[in-house]
DSSP file (Angstrom, degrees, kcal/mol; ACC not computed):
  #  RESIDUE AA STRUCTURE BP1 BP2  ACC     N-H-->O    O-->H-N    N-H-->O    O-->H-N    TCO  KAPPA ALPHA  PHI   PSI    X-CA   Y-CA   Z-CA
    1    1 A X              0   0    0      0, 0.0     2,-0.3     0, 0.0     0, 0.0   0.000 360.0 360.0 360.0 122.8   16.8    4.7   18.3
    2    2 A X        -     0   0    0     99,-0.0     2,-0.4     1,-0.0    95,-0.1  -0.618 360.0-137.0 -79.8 128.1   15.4    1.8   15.9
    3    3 A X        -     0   0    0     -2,-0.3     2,-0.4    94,-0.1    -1,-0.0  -0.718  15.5-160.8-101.0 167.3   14.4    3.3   12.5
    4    4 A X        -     0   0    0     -2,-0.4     2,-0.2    93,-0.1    90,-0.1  -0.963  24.4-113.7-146.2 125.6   11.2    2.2   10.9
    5    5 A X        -     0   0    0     -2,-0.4     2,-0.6     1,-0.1    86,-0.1  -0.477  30.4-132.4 -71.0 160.5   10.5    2.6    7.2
    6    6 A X        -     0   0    0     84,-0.2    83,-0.8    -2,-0.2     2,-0.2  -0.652  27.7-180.0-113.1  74.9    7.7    5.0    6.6
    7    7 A X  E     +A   88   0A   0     -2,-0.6    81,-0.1    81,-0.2     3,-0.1  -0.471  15.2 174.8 -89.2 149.1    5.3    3.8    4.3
    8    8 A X  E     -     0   0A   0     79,-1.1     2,-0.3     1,-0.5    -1,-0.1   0.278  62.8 -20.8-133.4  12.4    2.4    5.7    3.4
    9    9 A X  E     -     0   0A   0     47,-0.0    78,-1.5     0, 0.0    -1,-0.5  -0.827  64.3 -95.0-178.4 156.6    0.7    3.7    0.7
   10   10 A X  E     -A   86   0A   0     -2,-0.3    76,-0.3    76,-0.2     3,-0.1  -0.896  31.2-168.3 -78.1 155.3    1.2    1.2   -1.7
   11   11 A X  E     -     0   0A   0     74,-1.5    46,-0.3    -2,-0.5     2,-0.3   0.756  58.5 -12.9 -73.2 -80.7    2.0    2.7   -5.4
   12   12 A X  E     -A   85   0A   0     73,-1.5    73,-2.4    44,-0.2     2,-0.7  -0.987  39.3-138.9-149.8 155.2    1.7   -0.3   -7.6
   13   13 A X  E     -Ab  84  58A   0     44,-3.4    46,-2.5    -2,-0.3     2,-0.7  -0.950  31.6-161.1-101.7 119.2    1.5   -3.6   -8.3
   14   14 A X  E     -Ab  83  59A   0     69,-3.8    68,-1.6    -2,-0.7    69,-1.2  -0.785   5.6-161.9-112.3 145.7    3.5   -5.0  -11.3
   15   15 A X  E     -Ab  81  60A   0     44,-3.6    46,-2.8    -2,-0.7    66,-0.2  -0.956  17.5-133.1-139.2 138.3    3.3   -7.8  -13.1
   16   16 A X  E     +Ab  80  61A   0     64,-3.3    64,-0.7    -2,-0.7     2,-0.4  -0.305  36.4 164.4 -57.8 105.6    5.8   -9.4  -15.3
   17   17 A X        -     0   0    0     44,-1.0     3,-0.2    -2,-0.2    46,-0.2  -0.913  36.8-138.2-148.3 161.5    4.2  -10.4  -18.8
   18   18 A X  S    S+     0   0    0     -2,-0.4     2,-0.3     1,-0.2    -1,-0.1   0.607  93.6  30.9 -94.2   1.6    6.0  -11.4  -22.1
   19   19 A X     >  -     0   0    0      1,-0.1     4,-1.4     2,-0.0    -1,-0.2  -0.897  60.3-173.3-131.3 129.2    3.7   -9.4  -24.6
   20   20 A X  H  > S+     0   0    0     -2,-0.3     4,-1.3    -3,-0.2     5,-0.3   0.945  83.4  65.3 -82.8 -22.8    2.2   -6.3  -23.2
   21   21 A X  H >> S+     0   0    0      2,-0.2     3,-3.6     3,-0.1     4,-1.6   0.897 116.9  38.5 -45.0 -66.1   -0.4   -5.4  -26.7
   22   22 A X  H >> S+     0   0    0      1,-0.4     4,-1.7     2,-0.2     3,-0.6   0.822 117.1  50.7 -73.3 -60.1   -2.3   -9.2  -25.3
   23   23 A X  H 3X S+     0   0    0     -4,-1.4     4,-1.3     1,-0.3    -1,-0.4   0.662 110.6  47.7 -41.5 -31.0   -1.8   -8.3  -21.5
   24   24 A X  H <X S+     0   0    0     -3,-3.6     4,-2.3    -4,-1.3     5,-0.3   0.823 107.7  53.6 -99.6 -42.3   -3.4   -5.0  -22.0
   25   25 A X  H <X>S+     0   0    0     -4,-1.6     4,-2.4    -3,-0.6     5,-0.6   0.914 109.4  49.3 -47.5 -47.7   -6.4   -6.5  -24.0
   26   26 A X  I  <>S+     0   0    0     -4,-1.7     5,-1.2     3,-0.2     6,-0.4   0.924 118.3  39.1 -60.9 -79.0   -7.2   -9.0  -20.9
   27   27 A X  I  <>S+     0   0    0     -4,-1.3     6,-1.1     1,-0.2     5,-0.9   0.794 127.3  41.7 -45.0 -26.9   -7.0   -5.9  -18.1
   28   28 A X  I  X5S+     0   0    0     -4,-2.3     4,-0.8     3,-0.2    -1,-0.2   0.919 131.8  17.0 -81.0 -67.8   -8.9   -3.8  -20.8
   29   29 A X  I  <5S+     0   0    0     -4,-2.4    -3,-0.2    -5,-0.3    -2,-0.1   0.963 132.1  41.3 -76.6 -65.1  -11.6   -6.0  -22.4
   30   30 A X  I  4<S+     0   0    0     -5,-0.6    -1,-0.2     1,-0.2    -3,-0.2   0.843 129.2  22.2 -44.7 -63.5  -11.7   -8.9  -19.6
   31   31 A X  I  4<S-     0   0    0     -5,-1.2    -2,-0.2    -6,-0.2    -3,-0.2   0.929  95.0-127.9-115.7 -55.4  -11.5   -7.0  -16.6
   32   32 A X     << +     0   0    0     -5,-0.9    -4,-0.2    -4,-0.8    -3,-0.1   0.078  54.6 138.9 135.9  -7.6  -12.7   -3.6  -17.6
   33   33 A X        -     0   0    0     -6,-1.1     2,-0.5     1,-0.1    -1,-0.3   0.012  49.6-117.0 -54.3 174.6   -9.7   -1.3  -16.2
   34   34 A X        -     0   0    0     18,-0.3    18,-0.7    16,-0.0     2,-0.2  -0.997  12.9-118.3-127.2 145.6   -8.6    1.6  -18.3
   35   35 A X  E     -C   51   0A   0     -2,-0.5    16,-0.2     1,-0.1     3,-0.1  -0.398  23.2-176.0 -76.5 109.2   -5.2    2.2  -19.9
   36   36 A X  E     -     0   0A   0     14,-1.7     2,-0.3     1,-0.3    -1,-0.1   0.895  65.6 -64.6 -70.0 -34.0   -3.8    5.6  -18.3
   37   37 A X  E     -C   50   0A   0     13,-0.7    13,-3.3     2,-0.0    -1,-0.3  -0.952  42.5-103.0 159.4 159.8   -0.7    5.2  -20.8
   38   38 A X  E     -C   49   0A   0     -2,-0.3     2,-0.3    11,-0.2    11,-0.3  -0.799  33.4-175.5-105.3 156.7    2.8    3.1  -22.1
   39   39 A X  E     -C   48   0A   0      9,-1.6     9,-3.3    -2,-0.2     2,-0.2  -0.898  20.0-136.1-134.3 156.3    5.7    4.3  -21.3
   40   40 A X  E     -C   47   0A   0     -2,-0.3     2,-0.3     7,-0.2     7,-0.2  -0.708  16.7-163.1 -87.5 145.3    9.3    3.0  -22.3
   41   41 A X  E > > -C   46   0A   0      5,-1.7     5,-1.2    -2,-0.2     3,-0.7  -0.825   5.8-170.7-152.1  81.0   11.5    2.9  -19.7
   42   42 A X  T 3 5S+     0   0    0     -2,-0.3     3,-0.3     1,-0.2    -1,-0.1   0.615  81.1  43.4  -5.5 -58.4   15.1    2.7  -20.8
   43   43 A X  T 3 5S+     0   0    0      1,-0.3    -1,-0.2     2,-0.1    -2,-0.0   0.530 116.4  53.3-106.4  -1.8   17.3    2.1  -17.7
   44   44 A X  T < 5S-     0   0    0     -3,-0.7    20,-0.5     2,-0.2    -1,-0.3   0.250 105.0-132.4 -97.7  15.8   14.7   -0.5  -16.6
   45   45 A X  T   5 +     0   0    0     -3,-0.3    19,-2.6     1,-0.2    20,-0.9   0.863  67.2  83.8  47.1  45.4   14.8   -2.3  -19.7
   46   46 A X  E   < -CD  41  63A   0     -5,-1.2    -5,-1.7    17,-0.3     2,-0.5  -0.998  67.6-118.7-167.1 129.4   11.1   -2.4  -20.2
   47   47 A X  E     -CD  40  62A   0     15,-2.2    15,-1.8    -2,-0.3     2,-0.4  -0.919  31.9-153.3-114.2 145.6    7.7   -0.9  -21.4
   48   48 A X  E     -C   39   0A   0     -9,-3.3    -9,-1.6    -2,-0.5     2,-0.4  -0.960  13.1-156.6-119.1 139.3    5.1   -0.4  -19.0
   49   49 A X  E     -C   38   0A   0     -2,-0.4     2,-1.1    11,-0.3    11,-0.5  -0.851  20.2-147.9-167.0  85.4    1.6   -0.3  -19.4
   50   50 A X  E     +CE  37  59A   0    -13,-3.3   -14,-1.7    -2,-0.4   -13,-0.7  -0.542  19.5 173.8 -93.7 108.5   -0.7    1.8  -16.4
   51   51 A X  E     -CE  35  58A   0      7,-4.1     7,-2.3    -2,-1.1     2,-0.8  -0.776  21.3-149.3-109.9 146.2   -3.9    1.2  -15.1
   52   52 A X  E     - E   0  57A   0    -18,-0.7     2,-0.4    -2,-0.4   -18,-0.3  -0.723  16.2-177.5 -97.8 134.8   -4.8    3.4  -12.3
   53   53 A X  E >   - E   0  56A   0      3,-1.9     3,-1.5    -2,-0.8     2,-0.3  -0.723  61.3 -59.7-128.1  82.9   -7.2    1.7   -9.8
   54   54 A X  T 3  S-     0   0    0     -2,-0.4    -1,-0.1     1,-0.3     0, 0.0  -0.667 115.7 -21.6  95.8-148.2   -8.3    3.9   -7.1
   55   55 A X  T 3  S+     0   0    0     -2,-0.3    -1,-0.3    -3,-0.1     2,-0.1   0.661 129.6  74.8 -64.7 -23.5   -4.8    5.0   -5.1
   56   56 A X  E <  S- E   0  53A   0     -3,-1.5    -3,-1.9   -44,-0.0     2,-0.3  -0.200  75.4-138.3-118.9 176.3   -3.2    2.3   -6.3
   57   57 A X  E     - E   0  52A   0    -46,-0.3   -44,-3.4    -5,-0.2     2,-0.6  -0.992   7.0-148.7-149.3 128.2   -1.6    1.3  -10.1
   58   58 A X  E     -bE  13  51A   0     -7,-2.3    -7,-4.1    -2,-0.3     2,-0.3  -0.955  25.8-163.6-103.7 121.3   -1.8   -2.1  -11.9
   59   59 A X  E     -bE  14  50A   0    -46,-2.5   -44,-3.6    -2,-0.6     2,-0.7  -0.885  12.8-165.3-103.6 127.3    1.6   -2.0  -13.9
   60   60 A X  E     -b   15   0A   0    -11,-0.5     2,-0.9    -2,-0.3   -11,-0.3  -0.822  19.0-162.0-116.6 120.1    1.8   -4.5  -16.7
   61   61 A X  E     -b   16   0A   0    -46,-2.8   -44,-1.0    -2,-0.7     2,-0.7  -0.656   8.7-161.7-109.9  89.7    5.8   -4.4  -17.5
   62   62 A X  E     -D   47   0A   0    -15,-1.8   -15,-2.2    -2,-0.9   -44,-0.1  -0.626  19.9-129.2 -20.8  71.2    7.3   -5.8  -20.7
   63   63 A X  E     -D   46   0A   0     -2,-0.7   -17,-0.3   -17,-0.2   -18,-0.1   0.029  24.3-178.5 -54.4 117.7   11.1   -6.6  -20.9
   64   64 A X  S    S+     0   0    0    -19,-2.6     2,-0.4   -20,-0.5   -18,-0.2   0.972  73.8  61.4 -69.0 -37.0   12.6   -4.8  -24.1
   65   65 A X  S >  S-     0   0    0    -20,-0.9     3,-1.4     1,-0.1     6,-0.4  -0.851  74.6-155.0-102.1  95.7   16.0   -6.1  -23.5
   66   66 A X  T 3  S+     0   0    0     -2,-0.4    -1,-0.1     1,-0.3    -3,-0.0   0.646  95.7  46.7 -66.1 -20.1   16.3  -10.4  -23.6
   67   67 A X  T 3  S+     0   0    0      4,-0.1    -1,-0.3     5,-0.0     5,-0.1   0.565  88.6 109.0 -96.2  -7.6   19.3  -10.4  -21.4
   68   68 A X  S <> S-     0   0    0     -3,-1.4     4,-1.2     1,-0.1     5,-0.1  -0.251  85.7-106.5 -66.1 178.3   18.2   -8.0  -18.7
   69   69 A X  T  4 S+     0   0    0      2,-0.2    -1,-0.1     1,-0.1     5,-0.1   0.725 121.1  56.7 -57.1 -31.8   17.3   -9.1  -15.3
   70   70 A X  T >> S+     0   0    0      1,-0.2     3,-2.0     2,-0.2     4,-1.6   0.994 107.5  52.4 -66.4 -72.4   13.4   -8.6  -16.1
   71   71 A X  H 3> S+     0   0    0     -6,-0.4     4,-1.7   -26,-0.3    -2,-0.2   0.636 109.1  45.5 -36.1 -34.0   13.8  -11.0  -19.1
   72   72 A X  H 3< S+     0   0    0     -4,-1.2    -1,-0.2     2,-0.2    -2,-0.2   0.082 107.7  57.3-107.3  33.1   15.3  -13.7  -17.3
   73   73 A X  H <> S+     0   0    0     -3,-2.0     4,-5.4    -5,-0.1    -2,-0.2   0.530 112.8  42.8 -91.2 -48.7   12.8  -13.4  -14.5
   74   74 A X  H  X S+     0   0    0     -4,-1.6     4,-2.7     1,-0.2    -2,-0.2   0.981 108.1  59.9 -75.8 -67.1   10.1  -13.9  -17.0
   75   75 A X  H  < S+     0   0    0     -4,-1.7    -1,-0.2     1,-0.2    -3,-0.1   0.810 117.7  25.6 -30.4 -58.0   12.0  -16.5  -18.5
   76   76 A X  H  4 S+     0   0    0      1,-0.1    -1,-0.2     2,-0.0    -2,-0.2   0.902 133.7  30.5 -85.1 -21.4   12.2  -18.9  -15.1
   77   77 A X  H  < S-     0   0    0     -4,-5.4    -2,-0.2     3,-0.0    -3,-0.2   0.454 104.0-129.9-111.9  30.6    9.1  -17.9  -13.2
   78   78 A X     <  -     0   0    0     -4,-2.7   -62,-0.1    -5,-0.1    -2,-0.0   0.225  47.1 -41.4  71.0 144.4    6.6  -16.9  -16.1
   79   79 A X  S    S+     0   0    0    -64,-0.1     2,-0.2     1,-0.1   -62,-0.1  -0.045 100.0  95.2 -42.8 152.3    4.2  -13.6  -16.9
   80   80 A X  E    S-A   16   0A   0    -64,-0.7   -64,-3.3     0, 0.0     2,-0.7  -0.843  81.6 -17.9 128.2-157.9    2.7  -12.9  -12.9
   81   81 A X  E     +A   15   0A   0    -66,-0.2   -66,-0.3    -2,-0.2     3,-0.1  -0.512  53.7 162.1 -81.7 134.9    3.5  -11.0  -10.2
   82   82 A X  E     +     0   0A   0    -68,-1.6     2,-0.2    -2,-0.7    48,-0.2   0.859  58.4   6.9-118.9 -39.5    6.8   -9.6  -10.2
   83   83 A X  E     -A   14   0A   0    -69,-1.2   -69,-3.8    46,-0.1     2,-0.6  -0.963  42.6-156.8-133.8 140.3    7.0   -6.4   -7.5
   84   84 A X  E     -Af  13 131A   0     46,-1.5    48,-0.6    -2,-0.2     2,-0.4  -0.948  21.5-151.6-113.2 151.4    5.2   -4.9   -5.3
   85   85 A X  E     -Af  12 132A   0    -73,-2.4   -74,-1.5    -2,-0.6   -73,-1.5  -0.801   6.8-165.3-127.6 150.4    6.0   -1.0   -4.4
   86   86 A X  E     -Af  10 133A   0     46,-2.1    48,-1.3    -2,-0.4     2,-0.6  -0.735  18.5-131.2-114.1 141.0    5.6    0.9   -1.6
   87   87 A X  E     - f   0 134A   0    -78,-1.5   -79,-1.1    -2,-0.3    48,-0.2  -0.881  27.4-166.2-117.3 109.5    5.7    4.7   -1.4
   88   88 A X  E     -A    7   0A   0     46,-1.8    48,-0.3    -2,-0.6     3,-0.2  -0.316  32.0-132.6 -88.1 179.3    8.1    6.4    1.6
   89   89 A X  S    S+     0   0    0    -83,-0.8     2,-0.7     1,-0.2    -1,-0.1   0.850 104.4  18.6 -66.9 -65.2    8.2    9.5    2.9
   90   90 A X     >  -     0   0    0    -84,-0.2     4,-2.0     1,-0.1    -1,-0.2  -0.938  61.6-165.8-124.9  99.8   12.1    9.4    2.7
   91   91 A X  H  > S+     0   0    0     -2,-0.7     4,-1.9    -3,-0.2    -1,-0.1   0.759  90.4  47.5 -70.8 -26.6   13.5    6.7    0.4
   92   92 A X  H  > S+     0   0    0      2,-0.2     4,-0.8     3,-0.1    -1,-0.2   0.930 110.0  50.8 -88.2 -38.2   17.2    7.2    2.1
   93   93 A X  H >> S+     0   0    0      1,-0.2     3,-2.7     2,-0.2     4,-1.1   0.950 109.6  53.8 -36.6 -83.0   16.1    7.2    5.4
   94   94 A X  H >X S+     0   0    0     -4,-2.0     4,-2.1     1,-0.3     3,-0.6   0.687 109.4  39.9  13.9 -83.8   14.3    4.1    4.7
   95   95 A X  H 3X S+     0   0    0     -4,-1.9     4,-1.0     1,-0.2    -1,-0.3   0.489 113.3  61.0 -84.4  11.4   16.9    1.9    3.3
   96   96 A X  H <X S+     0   0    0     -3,-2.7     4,-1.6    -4,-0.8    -2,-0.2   0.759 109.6  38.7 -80.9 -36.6   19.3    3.4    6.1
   97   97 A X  H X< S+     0   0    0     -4,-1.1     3,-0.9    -3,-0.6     4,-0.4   0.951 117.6  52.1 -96.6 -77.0   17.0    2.1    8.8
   98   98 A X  H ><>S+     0   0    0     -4,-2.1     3,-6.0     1,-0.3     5,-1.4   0.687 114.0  49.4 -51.7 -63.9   16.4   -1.7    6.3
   99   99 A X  H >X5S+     0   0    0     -4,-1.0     3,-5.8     1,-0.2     4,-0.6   0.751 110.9  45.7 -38.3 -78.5   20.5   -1.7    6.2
  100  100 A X  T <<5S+     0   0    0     -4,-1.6    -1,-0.2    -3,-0.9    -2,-0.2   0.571 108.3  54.7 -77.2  10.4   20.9   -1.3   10.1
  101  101 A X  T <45S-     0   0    0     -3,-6.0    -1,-0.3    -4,-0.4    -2,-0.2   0.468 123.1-111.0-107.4  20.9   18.2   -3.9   10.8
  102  102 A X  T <45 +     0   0    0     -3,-5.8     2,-0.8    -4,-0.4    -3,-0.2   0.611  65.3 154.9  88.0   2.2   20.6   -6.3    8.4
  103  103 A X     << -     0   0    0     -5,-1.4    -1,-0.2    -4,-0.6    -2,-0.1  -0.680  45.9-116.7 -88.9 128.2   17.8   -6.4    5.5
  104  104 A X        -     0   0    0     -2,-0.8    18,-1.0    -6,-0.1     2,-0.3  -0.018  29.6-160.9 -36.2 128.9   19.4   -7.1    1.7
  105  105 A X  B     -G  121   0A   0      1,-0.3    16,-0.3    16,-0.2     3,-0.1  -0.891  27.1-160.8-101.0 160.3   19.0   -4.2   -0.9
  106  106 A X  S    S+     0   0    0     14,-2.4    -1,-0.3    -2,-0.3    15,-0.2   0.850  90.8  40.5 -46.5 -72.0   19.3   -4.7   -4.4
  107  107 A X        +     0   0    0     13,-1.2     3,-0.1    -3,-0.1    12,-0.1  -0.387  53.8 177.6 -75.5 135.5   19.9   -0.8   -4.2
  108  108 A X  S    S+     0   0    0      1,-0.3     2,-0.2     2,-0.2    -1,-0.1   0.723  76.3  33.9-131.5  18.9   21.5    0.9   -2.1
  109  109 A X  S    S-     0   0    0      1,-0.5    -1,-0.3     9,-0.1     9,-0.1  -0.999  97.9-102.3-127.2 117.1   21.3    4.3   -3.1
  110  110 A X        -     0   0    0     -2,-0.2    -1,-0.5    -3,-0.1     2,-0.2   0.241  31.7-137.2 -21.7-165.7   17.8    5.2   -4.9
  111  111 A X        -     0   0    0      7,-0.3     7,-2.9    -4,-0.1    -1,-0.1  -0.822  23.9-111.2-164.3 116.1   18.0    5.4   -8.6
  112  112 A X  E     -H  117   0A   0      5,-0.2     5,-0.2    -2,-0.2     2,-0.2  -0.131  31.0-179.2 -59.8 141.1   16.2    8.4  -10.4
  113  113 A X  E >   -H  116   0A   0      3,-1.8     2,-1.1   -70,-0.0     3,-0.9  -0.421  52.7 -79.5-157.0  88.1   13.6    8.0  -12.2
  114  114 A X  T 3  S-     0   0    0      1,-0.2    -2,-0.1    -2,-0.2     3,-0.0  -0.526 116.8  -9.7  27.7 -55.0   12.0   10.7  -13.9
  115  115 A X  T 3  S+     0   0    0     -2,-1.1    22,-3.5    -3,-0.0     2,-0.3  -0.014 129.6  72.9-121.1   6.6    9.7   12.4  -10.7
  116  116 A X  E <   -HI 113 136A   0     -3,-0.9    -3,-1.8    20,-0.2     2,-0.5  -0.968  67.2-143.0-143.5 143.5   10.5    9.5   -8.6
  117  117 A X  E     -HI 112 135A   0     18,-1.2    18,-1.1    -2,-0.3     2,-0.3  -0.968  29.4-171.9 -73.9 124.9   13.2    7.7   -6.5
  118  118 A X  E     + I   0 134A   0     -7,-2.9    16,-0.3    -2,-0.5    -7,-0.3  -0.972  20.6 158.6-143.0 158.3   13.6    4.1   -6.3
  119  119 A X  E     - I   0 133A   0     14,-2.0    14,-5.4    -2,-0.3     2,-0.3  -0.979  25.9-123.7-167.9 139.7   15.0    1.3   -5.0
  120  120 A X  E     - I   0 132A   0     12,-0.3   -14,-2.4    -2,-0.2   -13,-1.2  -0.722   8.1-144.3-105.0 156.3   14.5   -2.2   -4.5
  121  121 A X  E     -GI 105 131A   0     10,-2.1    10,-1.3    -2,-0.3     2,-0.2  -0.674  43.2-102.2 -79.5 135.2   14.4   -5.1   -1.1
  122  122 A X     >  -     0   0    0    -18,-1.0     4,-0.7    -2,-0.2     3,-0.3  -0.488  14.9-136.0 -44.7 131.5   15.8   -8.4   -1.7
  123  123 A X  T  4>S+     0   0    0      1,-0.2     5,-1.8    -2,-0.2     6,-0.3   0.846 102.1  69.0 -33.6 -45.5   13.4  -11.0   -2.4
  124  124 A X  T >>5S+     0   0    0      1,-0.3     4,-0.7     4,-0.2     3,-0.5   0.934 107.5  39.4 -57.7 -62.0   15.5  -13.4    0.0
  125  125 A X  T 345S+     0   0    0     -3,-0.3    -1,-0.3     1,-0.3    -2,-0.2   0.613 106.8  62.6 -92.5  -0.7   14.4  -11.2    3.0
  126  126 A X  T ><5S-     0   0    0     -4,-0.7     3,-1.6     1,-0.0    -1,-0.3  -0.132 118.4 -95.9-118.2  57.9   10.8  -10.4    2.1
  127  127 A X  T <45S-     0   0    0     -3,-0.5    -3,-0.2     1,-0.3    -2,-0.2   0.807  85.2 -43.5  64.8  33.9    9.6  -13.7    2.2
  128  128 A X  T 3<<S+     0   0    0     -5,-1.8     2,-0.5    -4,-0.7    -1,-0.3   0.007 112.6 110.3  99.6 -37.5    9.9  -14.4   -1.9
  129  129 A X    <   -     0   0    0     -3,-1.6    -1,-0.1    -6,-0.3    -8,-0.1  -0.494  61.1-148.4-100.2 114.4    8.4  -11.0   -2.9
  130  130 A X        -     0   0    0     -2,-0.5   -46,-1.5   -48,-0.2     2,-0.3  -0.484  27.2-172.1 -71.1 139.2   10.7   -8.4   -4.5
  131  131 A X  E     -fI  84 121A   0    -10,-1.3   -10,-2.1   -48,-0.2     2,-0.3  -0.967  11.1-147.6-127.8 156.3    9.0   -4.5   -3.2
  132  132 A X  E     -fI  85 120A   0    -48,-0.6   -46,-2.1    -2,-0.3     2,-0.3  -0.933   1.3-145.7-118.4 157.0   10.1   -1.7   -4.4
  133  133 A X  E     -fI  86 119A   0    -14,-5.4   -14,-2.0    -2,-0.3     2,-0.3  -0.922  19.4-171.0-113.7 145.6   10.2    1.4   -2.5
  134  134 A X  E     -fI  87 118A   0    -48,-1.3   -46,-1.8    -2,-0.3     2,-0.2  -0.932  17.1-159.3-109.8 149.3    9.5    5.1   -4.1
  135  135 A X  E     - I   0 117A   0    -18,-1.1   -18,-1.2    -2,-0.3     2,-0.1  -0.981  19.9-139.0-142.7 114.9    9.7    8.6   -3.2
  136  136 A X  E       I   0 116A   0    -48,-0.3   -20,-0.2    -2,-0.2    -2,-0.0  -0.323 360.0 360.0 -81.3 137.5    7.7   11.0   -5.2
  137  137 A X              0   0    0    -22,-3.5    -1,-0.2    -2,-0.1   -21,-0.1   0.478 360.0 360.0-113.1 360.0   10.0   14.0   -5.7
């Protein structure tokens, strides 16, 4: 039996940017969304910025930290898109079936995160594009 992740939506779209007040002014004033809320997010090294559109969440993500991995992301490819995340039914199922079809995790055990598990796919095997997967607990 082949296992097949079970994605049931996308979640969010995040994008990388290196001051979040100015980032939040463009998506506010420019564009018209509205700001659900910041939050600081410790073990990602980051504050994040949510606007909810519809099912889906435009995350504007802010590296705190200058050495984390988010900061030297921004640093070679520039403020853009940086993940997109996907929401399973069963985030260990999931990367159980990616491992046995030979796809890279960054994770390979979720990582908690307040109501949510998550874990990310190598870029290298998704075509460039880092996703993350979550599972709303």
């Amino acid at each position: 039996m082949q296992l097949i992740p079970s994605i049931n939506k996308m979640s969010h779209v995040a994008i990388v940017v290196p001051d979040l007040q100015q980032a939040i002014s463009f998506w506010q004033d420019a564009l018209g969304l509205t700001l659900d809320h910041i939050e600081n997010v410790p073990n990602q090294n980051s504050n994040v910025a949510f606007f909810p559109l519809g099912e889906v969440e435009v995350e504007l993500v802010e590296p705190t930290d200058n050495e984390s991995g988010l900061a030297k992301y921004l640093k070679s490819h520039g403020p853009g898109l940086h993940h997109l995340c996907f929401e399973v039914t069963n985030i260990e199922d999931t990367l159980s079936g990616l491992k046995t079809k030979g796809i890279r995790l960054i994770n390979e055990t979720p990582i908690l995160l307040d109501n949510r598990k998550i874990a990310f796919i190598h870029p290298k095997d998704a075509y460039g594009v880092l996703i993350e997967l979550c599972q709303t607990l």
